[in-house]
C-alpha positions as CSV (number, residue, x, y, z in Angstrom):
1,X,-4.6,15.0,2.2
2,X,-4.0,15.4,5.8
3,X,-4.2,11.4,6.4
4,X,-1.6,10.8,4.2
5,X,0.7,13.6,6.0
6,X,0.3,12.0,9.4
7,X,0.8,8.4,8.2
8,X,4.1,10.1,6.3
9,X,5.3,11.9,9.4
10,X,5.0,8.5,11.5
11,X,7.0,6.7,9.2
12,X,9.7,9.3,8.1
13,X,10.7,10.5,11.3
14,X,9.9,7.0,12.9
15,X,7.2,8.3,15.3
16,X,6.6,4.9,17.6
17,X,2.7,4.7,18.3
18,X,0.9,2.8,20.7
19,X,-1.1,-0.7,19.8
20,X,-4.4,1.1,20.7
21,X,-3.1,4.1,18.5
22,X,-2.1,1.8,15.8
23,X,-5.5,0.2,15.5
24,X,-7.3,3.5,15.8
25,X,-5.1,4.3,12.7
26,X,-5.8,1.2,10.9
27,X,-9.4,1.3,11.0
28,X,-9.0,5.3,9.5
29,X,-6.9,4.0,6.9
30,X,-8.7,0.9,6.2
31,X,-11.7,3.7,5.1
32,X,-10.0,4.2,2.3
33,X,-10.4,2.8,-1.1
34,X,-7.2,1.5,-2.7
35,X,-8.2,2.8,-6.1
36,X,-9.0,6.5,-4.6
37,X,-5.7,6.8,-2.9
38,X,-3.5,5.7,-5.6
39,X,-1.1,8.7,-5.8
40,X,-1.3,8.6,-1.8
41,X,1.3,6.7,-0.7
42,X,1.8,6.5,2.9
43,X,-2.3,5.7,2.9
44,X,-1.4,2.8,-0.3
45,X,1.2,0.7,1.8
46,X,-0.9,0.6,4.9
47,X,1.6,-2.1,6.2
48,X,4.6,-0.1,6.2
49,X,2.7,2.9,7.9
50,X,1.2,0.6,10.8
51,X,4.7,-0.9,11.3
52,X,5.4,2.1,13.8
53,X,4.4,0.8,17.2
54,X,6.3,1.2,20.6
């Protein structure tokens, strides 16, 4: 899923994002239901995804 590639690229290569970014993110993330995302895991451990920020 493409969401789950662009929270894994922010992470992995440590991509800083902006706080306005970052919420824009949450609130795409937070769309998701836990249960239908289970094998996604960048989407699954929202905290560590958001955690990027400049």
């Amino acid at each position: 899923m493409l969401v789950d590639l662009l929270s894994a690229s922010l992470v992995t290569r440590q991509i800083p994002i902006s706080p306005s970014e970052r919420d824009a993110l949450a609130v795409l993330l937070n769309r998701f239901r836990p249960a239908a995302v289970a094998d996604l895991a960048y989407i699954r451990d929202r905290e560590n995804t958001l955690a990027s920020e400049e």
